[in-house]
C-alpha positions as MATLAB code, in Angstrom:
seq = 'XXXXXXXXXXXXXXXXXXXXXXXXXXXXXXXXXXXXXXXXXXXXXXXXXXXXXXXXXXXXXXXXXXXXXXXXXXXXXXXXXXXXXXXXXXXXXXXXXXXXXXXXXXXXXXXXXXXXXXXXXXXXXXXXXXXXXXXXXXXXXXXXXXXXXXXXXXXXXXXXXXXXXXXXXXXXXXXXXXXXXXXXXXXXXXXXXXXXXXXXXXXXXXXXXXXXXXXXXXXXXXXXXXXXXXXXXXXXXXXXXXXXXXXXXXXXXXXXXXXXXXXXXXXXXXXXXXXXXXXXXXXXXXXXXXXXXXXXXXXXXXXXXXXXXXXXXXXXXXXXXXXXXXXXXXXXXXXXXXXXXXXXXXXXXXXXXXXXXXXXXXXXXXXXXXXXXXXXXXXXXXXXXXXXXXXXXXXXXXXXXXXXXXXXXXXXXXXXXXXXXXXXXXXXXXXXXXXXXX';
ca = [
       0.000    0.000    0.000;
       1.316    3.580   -1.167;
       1.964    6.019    1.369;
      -0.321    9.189    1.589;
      -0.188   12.759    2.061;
      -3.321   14.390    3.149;
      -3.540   18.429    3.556;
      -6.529   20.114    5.817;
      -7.241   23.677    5.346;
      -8.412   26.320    7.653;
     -12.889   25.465    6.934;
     -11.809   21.941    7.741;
      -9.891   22.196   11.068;
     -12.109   25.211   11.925;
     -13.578   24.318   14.892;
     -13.704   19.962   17.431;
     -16.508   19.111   14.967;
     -14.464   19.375   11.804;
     -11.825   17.767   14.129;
     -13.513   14.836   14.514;
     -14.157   14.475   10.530;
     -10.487   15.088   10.138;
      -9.694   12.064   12.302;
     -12.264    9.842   10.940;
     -10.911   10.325    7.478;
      -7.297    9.919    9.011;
      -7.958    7.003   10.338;
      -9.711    5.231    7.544;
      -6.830    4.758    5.747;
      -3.449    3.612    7.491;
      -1.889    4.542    4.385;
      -2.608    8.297    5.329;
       0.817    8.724    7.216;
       1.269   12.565    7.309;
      -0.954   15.223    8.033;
      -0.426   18.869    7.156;
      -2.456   21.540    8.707;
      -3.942   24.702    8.490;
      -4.910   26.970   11.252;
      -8.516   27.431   12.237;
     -11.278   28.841    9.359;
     -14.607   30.507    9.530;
     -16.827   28.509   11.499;
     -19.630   30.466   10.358;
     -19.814   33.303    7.184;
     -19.487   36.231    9.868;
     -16.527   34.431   11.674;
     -12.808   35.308   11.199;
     -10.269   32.846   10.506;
      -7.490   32.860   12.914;
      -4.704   33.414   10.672;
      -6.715   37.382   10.103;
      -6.755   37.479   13.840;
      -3.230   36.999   14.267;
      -2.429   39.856   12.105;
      -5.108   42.237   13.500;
      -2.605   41.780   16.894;
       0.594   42.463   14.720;
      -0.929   45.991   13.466;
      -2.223   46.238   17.210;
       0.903   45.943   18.491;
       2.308   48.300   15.552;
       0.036   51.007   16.444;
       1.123   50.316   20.238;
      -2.039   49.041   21.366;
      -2.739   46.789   23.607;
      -3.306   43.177   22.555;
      -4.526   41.387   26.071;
      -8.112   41.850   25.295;
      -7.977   40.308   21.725;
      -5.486   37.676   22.207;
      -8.159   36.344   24.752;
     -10.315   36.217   22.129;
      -7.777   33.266   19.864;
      -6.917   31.633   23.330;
     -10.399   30.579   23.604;
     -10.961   29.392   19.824;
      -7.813   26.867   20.464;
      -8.856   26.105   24.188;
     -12.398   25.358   22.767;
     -11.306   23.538   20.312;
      -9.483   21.340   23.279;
     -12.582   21.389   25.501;
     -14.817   20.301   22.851;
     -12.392   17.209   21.922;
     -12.186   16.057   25.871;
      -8.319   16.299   25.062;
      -6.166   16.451   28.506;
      -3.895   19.258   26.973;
      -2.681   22.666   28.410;
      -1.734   25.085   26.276;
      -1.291   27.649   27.918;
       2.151   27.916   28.125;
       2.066   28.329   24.482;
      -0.016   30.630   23.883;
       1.649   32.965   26.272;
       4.768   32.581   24.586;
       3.326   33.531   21.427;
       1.616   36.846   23.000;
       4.998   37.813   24.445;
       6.772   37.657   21.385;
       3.832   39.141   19.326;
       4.662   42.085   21.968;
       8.095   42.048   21.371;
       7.911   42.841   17.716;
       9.081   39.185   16.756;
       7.743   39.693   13.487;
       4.501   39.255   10.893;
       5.162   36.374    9.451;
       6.368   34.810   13.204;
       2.464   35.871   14.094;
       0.621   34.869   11.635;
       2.376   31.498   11.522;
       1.239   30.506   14.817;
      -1.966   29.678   13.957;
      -0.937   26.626   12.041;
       1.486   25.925   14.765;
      -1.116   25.953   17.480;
      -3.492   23.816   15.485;
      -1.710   20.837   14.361;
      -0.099   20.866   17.931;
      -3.862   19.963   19.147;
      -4.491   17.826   15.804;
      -1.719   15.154   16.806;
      -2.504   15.302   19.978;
      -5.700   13.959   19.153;
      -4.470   11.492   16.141;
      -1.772   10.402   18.410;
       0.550   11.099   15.953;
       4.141   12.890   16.253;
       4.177   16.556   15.959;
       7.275   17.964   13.252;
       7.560   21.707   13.438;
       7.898   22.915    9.857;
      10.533   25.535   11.679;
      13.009   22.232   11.458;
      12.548   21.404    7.995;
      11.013   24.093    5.540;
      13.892   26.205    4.516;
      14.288   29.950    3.068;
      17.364   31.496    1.477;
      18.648   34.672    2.549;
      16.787   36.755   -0.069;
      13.328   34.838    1.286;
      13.009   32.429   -1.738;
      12.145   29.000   -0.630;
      15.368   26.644   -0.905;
      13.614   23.274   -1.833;
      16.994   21.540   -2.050;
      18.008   21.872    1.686;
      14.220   21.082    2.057;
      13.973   18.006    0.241;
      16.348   16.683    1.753;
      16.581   17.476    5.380;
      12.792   16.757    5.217;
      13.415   13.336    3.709;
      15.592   12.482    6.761;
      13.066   13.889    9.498;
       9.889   11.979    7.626;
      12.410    8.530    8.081;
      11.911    9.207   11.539;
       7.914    9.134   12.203;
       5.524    6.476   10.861;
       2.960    9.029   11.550;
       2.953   12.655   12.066;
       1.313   15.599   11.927;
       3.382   18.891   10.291;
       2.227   22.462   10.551;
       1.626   24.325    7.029;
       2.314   28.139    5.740;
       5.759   28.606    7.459;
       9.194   27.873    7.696;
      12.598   29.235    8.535;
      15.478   31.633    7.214;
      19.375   31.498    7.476;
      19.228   33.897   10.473;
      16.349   31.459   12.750;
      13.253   33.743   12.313;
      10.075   32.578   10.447;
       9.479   33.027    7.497;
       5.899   32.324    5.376;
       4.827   31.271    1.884;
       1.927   33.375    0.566;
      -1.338   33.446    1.298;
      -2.799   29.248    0.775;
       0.895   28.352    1.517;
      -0.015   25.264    3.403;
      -1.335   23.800   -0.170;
       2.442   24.235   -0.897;
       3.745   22.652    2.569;
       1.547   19.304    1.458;
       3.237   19.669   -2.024;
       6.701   19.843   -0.369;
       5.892   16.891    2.169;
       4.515   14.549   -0.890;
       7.604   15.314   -2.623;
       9.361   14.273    0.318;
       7.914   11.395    1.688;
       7.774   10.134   -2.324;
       3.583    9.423   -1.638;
       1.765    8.074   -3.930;
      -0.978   10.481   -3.510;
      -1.203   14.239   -2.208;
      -4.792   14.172   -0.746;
      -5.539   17.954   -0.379;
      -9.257   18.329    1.672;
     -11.210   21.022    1.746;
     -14.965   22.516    1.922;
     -15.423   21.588   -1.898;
     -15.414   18.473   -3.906;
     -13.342   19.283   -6.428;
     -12.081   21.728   -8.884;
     -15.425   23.092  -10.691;
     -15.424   24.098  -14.309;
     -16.105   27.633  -13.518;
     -16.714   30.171  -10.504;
     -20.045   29.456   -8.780;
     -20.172   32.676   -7.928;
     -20.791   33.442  -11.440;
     -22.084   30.072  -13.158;
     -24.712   28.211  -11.024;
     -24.083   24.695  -10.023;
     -21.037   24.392  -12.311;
     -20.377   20.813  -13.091;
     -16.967   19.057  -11.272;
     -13.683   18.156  -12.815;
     -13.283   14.779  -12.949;
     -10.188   14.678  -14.113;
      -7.472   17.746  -14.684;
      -3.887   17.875  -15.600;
      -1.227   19.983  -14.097;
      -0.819   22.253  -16.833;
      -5.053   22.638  -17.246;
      -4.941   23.650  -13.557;
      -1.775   26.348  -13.614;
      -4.082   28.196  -16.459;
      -6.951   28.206  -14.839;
      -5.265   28.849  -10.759;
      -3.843   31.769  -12.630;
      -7.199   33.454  -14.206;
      -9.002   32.824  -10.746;
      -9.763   29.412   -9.914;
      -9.130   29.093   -6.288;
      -9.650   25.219   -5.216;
      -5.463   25.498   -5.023;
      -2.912   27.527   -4.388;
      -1.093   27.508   -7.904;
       2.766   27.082   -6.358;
       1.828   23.813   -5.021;
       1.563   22.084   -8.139;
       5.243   22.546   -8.523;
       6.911   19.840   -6.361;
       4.739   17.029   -7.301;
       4.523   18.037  -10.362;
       7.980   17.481  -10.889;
       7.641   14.047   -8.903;
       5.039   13.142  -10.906;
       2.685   12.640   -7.872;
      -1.109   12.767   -8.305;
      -3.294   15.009   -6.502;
      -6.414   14.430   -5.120;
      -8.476   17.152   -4.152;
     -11.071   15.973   -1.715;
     -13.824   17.934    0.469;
     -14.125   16.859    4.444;
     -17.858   17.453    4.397;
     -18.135   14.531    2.159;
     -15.969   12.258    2.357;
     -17.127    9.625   -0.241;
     -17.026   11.853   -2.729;
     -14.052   11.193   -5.261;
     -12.931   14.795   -6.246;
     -10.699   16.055   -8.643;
      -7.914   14.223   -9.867;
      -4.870   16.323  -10.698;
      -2.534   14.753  -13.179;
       0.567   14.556  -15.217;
      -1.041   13.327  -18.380;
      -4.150   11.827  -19.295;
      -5.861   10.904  -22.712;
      -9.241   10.818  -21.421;
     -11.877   13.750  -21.570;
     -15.332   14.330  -22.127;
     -15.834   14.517  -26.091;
     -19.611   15.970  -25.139;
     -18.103   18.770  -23.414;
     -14.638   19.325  -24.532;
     -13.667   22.063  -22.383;
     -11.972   21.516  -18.694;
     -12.981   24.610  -17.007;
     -13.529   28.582  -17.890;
     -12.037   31.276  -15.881;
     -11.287   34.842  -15.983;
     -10.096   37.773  -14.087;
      -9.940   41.650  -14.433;
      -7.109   44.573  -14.064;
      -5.493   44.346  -17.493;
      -4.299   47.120  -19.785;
      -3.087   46.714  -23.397;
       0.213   48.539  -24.963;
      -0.769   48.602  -28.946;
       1.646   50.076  -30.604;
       1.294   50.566  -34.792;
       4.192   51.017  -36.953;
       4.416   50.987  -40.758;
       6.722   47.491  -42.217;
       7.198   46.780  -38.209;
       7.651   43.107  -39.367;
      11.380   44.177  -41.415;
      12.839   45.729  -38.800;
      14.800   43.707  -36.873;
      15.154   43.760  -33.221;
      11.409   45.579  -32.652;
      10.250   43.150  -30.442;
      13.280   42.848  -28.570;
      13.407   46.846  -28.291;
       9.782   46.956  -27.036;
      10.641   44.574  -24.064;
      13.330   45.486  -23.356;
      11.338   48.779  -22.284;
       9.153   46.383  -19.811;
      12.132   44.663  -18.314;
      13.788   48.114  -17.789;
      10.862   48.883  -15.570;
      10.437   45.690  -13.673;
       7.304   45.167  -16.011;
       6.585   41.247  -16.496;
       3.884   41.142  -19.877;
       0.774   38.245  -19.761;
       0.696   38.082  -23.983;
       1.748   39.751  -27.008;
      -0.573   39.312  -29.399;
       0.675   40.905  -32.932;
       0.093   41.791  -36.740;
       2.396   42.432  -39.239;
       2.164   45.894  -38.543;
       1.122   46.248  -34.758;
       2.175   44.402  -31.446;
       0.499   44.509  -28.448;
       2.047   43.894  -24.928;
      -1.162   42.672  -22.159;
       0.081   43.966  -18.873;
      -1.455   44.073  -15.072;
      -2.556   47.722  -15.054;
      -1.233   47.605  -11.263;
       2.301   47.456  -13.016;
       1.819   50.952  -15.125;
       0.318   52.663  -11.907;
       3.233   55.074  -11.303;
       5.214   54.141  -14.567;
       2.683   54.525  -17.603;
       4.409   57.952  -19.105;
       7.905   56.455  -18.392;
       7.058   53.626  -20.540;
       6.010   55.723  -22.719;
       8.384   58.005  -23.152;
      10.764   54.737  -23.825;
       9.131   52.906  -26.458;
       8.761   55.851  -28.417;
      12.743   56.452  -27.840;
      13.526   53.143  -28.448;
      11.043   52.187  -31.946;
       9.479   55.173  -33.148;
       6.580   54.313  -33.495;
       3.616   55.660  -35.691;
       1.449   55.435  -32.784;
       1.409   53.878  -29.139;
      -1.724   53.844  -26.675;
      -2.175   51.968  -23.637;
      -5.891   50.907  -23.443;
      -7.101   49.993  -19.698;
      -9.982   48.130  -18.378;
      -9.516   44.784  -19.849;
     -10.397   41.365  -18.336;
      -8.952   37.898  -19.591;
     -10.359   34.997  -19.580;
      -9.068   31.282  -20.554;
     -10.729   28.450  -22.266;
      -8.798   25.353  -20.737;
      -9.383   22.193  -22.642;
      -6.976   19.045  -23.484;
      -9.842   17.843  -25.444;
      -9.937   21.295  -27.853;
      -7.032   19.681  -29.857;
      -8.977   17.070  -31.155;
     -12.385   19.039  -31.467;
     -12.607   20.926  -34.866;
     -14.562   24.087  -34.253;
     -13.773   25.208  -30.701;
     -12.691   28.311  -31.089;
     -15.519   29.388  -33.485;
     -17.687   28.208  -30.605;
     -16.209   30.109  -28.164;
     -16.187   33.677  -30.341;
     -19.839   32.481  -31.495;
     -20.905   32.569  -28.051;
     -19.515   35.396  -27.020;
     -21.322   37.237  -29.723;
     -24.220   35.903  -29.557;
     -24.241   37.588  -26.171;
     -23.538   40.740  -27.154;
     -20.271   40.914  -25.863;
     -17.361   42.143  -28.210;
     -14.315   40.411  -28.003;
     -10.759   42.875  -28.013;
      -8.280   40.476  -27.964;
      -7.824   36.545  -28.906;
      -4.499   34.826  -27.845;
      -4.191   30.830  -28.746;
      -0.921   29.194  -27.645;
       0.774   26.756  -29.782;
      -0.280   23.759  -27.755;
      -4.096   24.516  -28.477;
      -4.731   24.114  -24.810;
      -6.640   27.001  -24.247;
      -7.796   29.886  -25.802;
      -7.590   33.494  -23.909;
     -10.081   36.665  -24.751;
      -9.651   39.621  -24.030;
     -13.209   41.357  -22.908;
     -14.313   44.599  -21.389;
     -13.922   44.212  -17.745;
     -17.781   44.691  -17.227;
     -18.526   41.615  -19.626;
     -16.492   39.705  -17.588;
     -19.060   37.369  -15.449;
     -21.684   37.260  -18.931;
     -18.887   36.276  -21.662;
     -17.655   32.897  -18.950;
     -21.354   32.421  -18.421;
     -21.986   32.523  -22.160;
     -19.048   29.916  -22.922;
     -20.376   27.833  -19.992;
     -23.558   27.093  -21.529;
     -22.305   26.605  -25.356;
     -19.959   23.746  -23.843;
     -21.832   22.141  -21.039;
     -25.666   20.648  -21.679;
];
């Protein structure tokens, strides 16, 4: 039997009763050796999820207020939590540590780490499984990028050590000993790292949905669940605004060529989404794996008379973006134009400087940067083989009145990307929705 990973975010270690499904699911499967953990959700939609709270008493402390008050207040979701669970364990040493360092200006990412600290402290106690602080065996460099070498391997070791344990998520450590965290959803990258390291079979990654959906049900009702989804499907749509997983912790398993599994803790028997390398099977009735789409782009069109003869233009014209720390999204072109798709949060305090500089550098006839645009990808292994998908897509776009500014197709025909007015947004994934899904 394969060893397993499983990840539990914040919804699903939010309060003893998710506890208790947590451990149920644990122990179900002996092959479910280490747990990674997130610190406490929303128990409820007005709640706030610990992780918030612990950076509310950061600023506090910032701002030279005092903390006592509303420290009390995360105390008692942890000591609940203990209560609730009939666990003989005191905290309370802990948690005054934390507060006094918290105090002491030990840092934001020391505070906000603590809340997956504190909770997979209570989790093994109540698997009865070892506790491995991720402060021993995640690893930063000096300039804060995550060293996955030292990592892998000093992990590797540790991991020999425990049949079964239970490792904290969202942190680890720098050169100099303090704490340092991933981004925001960082324990989907701690799992990631831990599969990679424990060479699982499976990276089971729970959470308060079954599954990747094929769009936002915020936007599509009911949207029908991805069976089946490979790595590079899922890093296009993670990066127009699917959310089910952080999009850095595809990386590591990727690369190990470890399946993930995501799961949701509310219902257990439900199978998921399956995240693979490769796969030749899709739905030929559907075609499509998923729609998404996200807002806050601007366009750089810039028009210049037999702009395909002269060499170097493209070169020139990002150049111009790398000398302002400017990364572009696409550049679609003609033979006489070529537009550079940007995050318009990049040209906030550098749009004249850029410019100023491509006119320097190419002389153009004309260059305009056009704001307001939203993106949105058609992700589909399946599109290769389906003659007519793009005509589908634009057909359904118009026939909802939307008009389309930009169209982007990569080489590998595994999605298609349109450009829309930012307001059209929500109507234009809607529209393609319905055209592929009966």
């Amino acid at each position: 039997m394969g060893l397993k990973v499983v990840k539990f975010g914040g919804s699903s270690l939010a309060d003893a009763e998710q506890f208790r499904k947590v451990a149920a699911i644990v122990k179900a499967d002996p092959s479910r050796r280490f747990v990674v953990a997130s610190a406490p959700g929303k128990r409820h939609s007005k709640d706030v999820k610990v992780t918030d709270m612990l950076y509310h008493c950061y600023e506090m402390v910032r701002n030279r207020e005092d903390i006592t008050e509303y420290y009390e207040q995360i105390c008692e979701r942890y000591n609940g939590i203990i209560r609730e669970l009939g666990l003989n364990f005191d905290i309370s040493g802990e948690l005054l540590y934390i507060r006094n360092a918290i105090t002491h200006h030990s840092g934001r990412d020391f505070a906000a780490s603590r809340g997956e600290y504190l909770n997979s402290l209570i989790l093994a106690k109540f698997l009865g499984f070892d506790f491995i602080d991720a402060e021993s065996v995640v690893f930063f460099h000096e300039n804060g990028q995550y060293d996955g070498e030292r990592t892998d391997a000093e992990l590797r070791e540790e991991l020999k050590k425990h049949r079964y344990a239970v490792i904290p998520g969202f942190y680890g450590v720098m050169p100099n000993g303090t704490i340092k965290t991933f981004s925001r959803g960082g324990s989907d990258i701690t799992g990631s790292i831990v599969a990679r390291a424990a060479d699982a079979e499976i990276y089971e990654n729970w959470t308060d949905v079954s599954g990747c959906l094929m769009a936002d049900p915020r936007i599509v009702e009911n949207p029908q669940p991805i069976k089946t989804i490979t790595y590079r499907e899922l890093r296009e749509l993670s990066y127009m605004g699917a959310s089910v997983l952080h999009e850095d912790a595809i990386f590591p398993v990727r690369y190990a060529g470890i399946p993930i599994n995501i799961r949701n803790t509310n219902d257990p028997a439900a199978p998921g989404t399956m995240i693979v390398a490769s796969t030749n099977e899709y739905d030929s009735d559907c075609v499509i794996t998923g729609v998404a789409g996200k807002r806050g782009f601007s366009v750089i069109n810039i028009e210049k008379d037999m702009m395909n003869s002269e060499i170097g233009f493209g070169r020139k014209v990002l150049d111009v973006m790398e000398d302002n720390d400017i990364s572009f999204e696409h550049l679609p072109s003609g033979v006489d134009t070529m537009s550079v798709v940007v995050m318009t949060s990049y040209l906030d305090t550098r749009r004249e400087r850029v410019l100023a500089s491509i006119n320097k550098r190419v002389r153009p006839d004309s260059v305009v940067i056009e704001d307001g645009l939203a993106l949105l990808a058609v992700v589909g292994r399946g599109m290769v083989k389906a003659k007519g998908t793009a005509a589908r897509v634009f057909d359904a776009i118009s026939d909802a009145g939307i008009n389309i500014r930009m169209i982007d197709q990569g080489s590998s025909e595994l999605n298609i990307i349109v450009g829309v007015e930012e307001h059209d947004l929500e109507a234009a994934i809607k529209a393609i929705y319905n055209e592929f899904v009966k």
